[in-house]
C-alpha positions in Angstrom: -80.4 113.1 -114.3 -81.8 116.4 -115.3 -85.1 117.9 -114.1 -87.3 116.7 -117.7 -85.9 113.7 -117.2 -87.0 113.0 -113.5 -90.5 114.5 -114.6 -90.8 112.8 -117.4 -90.3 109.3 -116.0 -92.3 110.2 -113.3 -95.5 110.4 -115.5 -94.5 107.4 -117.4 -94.4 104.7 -114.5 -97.9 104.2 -113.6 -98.6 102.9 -116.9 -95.1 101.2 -117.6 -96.2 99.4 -114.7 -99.8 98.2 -114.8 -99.1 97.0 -118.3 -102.1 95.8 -119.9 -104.9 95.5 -117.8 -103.2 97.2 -115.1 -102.7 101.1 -115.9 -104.1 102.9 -113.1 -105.6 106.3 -114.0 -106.2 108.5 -110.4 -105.6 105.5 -108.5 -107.7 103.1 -110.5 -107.1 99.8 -112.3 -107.7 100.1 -116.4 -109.1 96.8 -117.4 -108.7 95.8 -121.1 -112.6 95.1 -122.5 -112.7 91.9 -121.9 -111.6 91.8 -118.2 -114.3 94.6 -117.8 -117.0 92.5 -119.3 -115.9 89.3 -117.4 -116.0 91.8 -114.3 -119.4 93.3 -115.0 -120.7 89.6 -115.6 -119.5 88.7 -112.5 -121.3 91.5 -110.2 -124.3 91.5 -112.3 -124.7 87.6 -111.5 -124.4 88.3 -107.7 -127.0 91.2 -107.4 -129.3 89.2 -109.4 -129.2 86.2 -107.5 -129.5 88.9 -104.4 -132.0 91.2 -105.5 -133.5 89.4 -108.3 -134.3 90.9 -111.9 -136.6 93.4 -111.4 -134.8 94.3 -108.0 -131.4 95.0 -110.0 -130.5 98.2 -111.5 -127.4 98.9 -113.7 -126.8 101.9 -111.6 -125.9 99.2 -109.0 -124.2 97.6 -111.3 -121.9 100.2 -112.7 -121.6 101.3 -108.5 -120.1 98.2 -107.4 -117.7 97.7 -110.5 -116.4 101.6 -110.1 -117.6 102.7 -113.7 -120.2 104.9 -114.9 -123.5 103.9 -115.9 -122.9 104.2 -119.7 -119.7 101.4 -119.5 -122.5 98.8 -118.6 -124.6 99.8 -121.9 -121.7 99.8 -123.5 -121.0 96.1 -122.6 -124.9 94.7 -123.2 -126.6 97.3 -123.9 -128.4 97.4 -120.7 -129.8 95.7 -117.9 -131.4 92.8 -120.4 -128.4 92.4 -122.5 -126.5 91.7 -118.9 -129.0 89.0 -117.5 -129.9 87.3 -120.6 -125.7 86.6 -120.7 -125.3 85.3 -117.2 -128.4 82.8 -117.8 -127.3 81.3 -120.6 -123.7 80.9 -119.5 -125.3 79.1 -116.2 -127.7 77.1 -118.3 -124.6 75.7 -120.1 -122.3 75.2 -116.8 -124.9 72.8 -115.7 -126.2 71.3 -119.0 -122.1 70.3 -119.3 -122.0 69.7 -115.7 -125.0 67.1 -115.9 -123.3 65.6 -119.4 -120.3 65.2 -118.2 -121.3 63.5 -115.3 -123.1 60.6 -117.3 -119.9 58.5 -117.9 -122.0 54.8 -118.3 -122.5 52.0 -115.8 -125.7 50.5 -114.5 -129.2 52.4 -115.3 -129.2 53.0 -111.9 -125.8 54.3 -111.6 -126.1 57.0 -113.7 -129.5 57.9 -112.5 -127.5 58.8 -109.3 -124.5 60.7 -111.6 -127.5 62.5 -112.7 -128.9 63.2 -109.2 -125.2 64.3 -108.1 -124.3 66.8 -110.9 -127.4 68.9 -110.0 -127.0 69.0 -106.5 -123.2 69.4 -106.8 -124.1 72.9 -109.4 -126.5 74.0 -106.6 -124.2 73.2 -104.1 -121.0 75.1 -105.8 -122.9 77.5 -108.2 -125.4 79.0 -105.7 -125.8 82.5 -107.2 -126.3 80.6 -110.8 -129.3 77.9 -109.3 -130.9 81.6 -107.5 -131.1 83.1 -110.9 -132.1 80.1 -113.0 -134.9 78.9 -110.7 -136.7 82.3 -111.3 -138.8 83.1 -114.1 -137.0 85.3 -116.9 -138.2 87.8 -118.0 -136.6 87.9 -121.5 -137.7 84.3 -121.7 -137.5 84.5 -125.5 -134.0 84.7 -125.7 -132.9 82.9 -122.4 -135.0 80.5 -121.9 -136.7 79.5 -118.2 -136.1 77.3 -115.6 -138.9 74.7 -117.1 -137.2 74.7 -120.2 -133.5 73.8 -118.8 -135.3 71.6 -116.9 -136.3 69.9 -120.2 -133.0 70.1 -121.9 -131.3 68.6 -118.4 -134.6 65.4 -119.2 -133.4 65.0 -122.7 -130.1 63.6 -121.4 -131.8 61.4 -118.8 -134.3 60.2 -122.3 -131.8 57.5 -123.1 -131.2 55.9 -119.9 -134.9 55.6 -119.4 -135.4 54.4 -122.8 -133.2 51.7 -122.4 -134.6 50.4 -119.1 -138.3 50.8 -120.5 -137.4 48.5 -123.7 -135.3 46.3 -121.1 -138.6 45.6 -118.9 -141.1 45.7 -121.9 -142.2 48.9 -121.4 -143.4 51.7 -124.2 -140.3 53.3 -124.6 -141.9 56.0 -126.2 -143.1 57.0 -122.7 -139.5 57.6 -121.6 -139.2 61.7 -122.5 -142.4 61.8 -120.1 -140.7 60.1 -117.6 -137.5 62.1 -117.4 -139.6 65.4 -117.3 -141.0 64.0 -114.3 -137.4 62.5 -112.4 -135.3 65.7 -113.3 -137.8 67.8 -111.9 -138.2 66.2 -108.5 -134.3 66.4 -108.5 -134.0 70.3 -109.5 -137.4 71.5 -106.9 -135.5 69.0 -103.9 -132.5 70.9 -104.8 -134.0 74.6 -104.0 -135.7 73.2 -100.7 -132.0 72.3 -100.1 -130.4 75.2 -101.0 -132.3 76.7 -98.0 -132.1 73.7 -94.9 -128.7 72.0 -96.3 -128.9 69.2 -94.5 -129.2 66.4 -95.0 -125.4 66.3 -96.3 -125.7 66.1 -100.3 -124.9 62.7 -100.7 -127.6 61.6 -98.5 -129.8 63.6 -100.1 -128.7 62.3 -103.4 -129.3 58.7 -102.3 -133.0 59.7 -101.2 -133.5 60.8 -104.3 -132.0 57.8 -106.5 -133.7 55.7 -103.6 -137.4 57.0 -104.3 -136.9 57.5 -108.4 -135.3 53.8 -109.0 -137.6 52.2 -106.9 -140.3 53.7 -107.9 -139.0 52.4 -111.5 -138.7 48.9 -110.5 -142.4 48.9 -109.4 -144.2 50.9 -112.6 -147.0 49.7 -113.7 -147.2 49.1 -117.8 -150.5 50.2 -117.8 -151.4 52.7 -115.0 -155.1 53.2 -113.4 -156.2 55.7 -111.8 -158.3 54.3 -108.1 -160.4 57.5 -108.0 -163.5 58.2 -109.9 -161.9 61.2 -111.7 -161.2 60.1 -115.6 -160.6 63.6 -116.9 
């Protein structure tokens, strides 16, 4: 082998063998755009569940993935761009989370297949439930908490519906009274997040316990027993 040769094959295997995705320029992985994005998503959803919105900076950001400020721009176009992406991807994981979990059965069973899939996305998406149970504060184009709270009650509506028409009640009431069951689930689940105990199927039962109960003993036409009327 003559001397180009040697030299020339010496500059050549780095990138023969990262391949795609794995070059390494000065000791560094190259990651195709989409594995930098996917990256960037990543470390952007763990500082803002850490430091929260305001508390997060792309310099951070770019810091902890090993690029340069302008990569994360680049991506989505700043900080906003970043955050409004990792909301709406967790407001999906645990919209699908909490439809997929309704497979049928007894009202009451899938009350508690309701009660489960939030507590099992706070349980195994921590970082996700952090960032969704704050405010945002590009609300217009991710939404809030109270508003995934409300798309989670409009798949509860039809269970309720069914057992209001079953026990004579005005079903038209039911959207009302999924607001008011989802959202004793999702604020139990942050008080959880921080004690964890009880264990989450205890805490589930509780929860099913106090909501289906509470259900079997409504009232078709509540009173009010103070003197308040407005």
């Amino acid at each position: 082998m003559n001397g180009t040769n040697g030299d020339s094959a010496g500059h050549q295997q780095p990138s023969q063998r990262g391949g795609a995705g794995g070059r390494r320029s000065g000791g560094r992985v190259r990651m195709t755009g989409k594995q930098r994005r996917e990256q960037l998503l990543e470390i952007g959803r763990s500082v803002f569940a850490e430091r929260g919105y305001d508390g997060t900076s792309v310099e951070e950001i770019a810091e902890r993935a090993g690029v340069s400020k302008p990569v994360v721009y680049e991506h989505f176009g700043g900080k906003e761009g970043l955050y409004a992406v990792v909301v709406d991807r967790e407001m999906q994981l645990l919209l699908d989370m909490v439809t997929g979990a309704l497979t049928g059965g007894h009202s009451r069973e899938l009350l508690e297949q309701a009660a489960f899939a939030l507590m099992d996305y706070i349980d195994t998406s921590t970082d996700g439930f952090k960032i969704l149970v704050r405010d945002s504060p590009v609300a217009q184009s991710t939404g809030s908490f109270a508003s995934l709270i409300s798309d989670i009650a409009t798949q509860v509506e039809d269970i309720l519906g069914l057992e209001f028409k079953s026990r004579g009640f005005d079903a038209r009431l039911a959207p009302m009274y999924s607001q008011m069951l989802v959202g004793m689930v999702a604020l139990t689940g942050q008080w959880w997040l921080e004690v964890r105990k009880p264990a989450k199927a205890e805490v589930a039962a509780h929860l099913v316990n106090l909501a289906w109960h509470g259900l079997e003993g409504l009232e078709r036409h509540p009173k009010l027993v103070g003197d308040r009327r407005n």
